[in-house]
SERO-4910 file (N, C-alpha, C, O; in steps of 0.05 Angstrom, whole numbers):
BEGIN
 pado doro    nc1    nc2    nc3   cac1   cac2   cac3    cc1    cc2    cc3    oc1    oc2    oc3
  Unk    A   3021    293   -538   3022    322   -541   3002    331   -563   2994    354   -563
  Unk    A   2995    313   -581   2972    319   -596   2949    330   -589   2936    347   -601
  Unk    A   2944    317   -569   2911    327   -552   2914    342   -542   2894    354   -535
  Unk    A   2936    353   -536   2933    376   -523   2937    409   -543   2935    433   -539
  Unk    A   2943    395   -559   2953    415   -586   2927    416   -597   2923    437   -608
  Unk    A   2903    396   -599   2878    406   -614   2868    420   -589   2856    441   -594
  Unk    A   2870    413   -564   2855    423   -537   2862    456   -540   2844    473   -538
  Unk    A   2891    462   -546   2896    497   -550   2880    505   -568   2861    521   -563
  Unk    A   2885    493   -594   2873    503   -619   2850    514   -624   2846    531   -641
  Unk    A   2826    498   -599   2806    499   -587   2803    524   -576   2783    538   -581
  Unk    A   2824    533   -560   2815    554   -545   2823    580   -563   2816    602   -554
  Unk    A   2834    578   -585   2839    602   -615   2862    609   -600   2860    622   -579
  Unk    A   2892    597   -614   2916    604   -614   2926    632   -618   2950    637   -613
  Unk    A   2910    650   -627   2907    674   -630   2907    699   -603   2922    716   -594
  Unk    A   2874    684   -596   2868    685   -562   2894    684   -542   2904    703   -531
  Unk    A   2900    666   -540   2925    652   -524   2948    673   -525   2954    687   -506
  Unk    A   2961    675   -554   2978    692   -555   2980    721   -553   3002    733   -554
  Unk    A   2958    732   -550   2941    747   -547   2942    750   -513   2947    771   -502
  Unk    A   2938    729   -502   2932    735   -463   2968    728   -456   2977    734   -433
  Unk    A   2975    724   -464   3010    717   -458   3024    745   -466   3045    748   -453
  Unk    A   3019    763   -482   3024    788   -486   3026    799   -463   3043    815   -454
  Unk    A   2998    788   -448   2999    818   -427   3014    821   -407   3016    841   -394
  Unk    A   3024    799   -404   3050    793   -391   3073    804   -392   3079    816   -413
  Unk    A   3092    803   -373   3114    823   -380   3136    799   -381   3134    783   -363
  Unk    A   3153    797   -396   3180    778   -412   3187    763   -393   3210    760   -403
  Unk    A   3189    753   -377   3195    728   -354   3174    720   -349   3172    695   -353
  Unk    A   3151    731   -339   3120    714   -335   3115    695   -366   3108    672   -370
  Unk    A   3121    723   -388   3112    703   -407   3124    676   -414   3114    655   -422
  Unk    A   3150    685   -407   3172    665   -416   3165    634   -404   3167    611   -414
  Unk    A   3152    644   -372   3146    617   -351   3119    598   -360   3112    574   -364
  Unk    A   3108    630   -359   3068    611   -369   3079    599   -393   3080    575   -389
  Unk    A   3090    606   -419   3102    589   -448   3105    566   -433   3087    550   -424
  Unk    A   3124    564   -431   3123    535   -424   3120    524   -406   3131    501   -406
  Unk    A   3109    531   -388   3083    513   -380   3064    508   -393   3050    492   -381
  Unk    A   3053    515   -418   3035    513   -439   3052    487   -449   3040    466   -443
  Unk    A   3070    483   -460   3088    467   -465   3077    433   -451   3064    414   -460
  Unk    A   3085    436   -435   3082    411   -410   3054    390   -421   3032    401   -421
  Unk    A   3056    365   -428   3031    353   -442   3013    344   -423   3022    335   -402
  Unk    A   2997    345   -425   2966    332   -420   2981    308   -400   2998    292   -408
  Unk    A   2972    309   -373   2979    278   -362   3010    279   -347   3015    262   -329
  Unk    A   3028    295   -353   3042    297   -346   3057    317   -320   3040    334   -314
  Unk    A   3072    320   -310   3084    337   -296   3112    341   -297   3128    323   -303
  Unk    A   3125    375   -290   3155    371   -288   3157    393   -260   3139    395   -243
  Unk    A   3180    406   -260   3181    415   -239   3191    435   -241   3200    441   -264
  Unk    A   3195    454   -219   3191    488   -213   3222    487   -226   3228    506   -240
  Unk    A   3235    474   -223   3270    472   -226   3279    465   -256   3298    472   -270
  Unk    A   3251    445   -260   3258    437   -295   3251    467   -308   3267    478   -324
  Unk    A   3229    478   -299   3227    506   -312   3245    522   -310   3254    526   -333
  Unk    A   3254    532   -296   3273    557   -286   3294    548   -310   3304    563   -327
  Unk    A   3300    517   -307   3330    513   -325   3324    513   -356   3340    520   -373
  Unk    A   3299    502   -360   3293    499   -393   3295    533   -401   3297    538   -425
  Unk    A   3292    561   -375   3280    591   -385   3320    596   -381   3329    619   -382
  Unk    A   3335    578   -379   3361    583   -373   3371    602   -355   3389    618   -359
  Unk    A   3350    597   -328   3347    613   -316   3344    600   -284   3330    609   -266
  Unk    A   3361    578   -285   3376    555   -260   3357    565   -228   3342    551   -214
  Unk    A   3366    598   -225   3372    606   -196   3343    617   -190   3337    623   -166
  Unk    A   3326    620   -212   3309    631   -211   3273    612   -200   3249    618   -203
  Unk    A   3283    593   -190   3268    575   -184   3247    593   -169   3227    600   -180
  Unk    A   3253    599   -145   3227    608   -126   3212    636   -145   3190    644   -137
  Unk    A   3222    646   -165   3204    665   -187   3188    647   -193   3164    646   -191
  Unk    A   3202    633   -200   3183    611   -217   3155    600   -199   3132    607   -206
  Unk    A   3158    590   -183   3140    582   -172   3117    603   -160   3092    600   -164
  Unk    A   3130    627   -143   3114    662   -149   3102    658   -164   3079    651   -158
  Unk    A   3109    659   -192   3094    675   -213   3078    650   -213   3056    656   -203
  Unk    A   3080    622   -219   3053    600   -221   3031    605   -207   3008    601   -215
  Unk    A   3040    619   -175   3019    613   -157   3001    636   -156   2981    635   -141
  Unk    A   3007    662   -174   2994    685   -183   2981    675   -214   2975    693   -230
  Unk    A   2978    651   -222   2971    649   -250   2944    657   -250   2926    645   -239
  Unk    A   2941    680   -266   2906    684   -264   2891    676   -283   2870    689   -288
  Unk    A   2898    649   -299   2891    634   -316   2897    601   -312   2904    584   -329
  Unk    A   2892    599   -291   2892    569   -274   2890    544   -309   2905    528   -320
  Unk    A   2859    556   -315   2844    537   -330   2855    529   -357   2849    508   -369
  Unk    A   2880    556   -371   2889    560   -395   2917    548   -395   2924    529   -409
  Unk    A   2937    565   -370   2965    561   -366   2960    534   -337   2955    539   -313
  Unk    A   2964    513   -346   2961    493   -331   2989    488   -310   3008    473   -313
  Unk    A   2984    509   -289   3008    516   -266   3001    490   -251   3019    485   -235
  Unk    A   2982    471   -250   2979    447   -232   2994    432   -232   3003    420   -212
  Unk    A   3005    428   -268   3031    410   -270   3047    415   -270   3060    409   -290
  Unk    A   3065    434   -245   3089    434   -239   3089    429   -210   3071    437   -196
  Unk    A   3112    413   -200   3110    406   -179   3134    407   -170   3149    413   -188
  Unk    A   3144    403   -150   3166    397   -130   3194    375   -143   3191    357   -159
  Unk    A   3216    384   -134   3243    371   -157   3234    341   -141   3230    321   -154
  Unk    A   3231    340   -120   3215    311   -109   3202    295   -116   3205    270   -116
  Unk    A   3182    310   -126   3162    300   -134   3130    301   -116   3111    288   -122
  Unk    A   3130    310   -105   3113    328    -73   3098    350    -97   3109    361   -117
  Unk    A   3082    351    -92   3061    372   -104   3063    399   -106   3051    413   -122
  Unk    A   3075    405    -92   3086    438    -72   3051    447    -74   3030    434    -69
  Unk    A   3054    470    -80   3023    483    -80   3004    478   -103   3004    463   -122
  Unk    A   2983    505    -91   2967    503   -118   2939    525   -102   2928    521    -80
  Unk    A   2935    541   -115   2921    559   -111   2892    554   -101   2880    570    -86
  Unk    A   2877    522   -113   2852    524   -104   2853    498    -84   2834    483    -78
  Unk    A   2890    495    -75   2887    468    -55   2896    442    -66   2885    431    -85
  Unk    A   2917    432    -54   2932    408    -61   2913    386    -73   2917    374    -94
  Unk    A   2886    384    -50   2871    363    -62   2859    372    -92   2862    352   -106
  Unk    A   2852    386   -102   2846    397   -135   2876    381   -144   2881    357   -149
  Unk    A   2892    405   -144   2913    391   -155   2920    362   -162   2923    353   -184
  Unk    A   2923    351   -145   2917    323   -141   2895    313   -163   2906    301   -181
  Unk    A   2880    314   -163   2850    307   -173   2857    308   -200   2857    290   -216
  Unk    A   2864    333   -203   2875    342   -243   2895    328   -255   2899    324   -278
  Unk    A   2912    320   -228   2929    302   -243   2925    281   -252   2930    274   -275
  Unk    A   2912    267   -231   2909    242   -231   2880    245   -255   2888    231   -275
  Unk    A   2855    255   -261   2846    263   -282   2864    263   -311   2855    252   -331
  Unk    A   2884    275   -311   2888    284   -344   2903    261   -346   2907    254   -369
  Unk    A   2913    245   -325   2928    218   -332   2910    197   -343   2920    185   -361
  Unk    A   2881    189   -335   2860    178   -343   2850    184   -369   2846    167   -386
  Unk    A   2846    211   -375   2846    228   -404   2866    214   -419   2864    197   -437
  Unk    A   2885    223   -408   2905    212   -429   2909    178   -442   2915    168   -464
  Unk    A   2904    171   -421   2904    135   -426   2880    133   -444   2883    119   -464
  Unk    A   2854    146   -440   2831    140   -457   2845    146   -485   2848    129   -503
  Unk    A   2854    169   -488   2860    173   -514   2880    165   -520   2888    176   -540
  Unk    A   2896    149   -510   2915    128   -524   2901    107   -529   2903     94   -550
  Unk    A   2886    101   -512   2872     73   -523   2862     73   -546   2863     55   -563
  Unk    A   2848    103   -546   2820    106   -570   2838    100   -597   2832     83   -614
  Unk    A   2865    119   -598   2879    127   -621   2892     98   -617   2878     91   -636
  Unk    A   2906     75   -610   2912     49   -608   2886     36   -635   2892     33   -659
  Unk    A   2861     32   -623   2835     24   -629   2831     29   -659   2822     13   -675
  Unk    A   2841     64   -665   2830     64   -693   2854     61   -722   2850     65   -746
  Unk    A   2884     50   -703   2906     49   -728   2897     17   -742   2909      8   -762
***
């Protein structure tokens, strides 16, 4: 979760909180944490709804991801299906796919790297 915490920082935490404003109190609540969610990882439309204590509200949840008009910022790729099935993704399962399997490789480099320099 570190890399991904200098990766925000990067984009001026200011900025961010700033584009999550414009949102209205349940969008923001959803994109939050999905910001949350680390580098490499995935959870699901169901883990969200319940972490916003908000159980029933699953298919919002997934709505509002698939309207994210910040693909590149609010990383809606890593939420997927209580299955584990991909469900959607705005520019196409195969992207999705791709990013995953990407930020998982990311991520292993920089465990290795940070391994390498303790």
């Amino acid at each position: 979760m570190l890399y991904q915490r200098k990766f925000m920082t990067t984009l001026n935490r200011r900025e961010i909180n700033k584009l999550l404003k414009s949102f209205n109190g349940f969008q923001r609540k959803v994109y939050s944490k999905v910001l949350e969610i680390p580098l490499g990882e995935t959870r699901s439309y169901k883990w969200v709804a319940k972490e916003l204590n908000c159980p029933k509200r699953v298919r919002l949840v997934a709505k509002l991801l698939s309207e994210n008009p910040y693909p590149f910022i609010i990383p809606c790729h890593r939420v997927v299906k209580s299955d584990g099935s991909l469900g959607g993704y705005m520019f196409g399962n195969n992207l999705k796919k791709y990013l995953l399997d990407l930020e998982k490789r990311i991520k292993l480099v920089i465990m290795v790297n940070t391994d390498e320099h303790r």
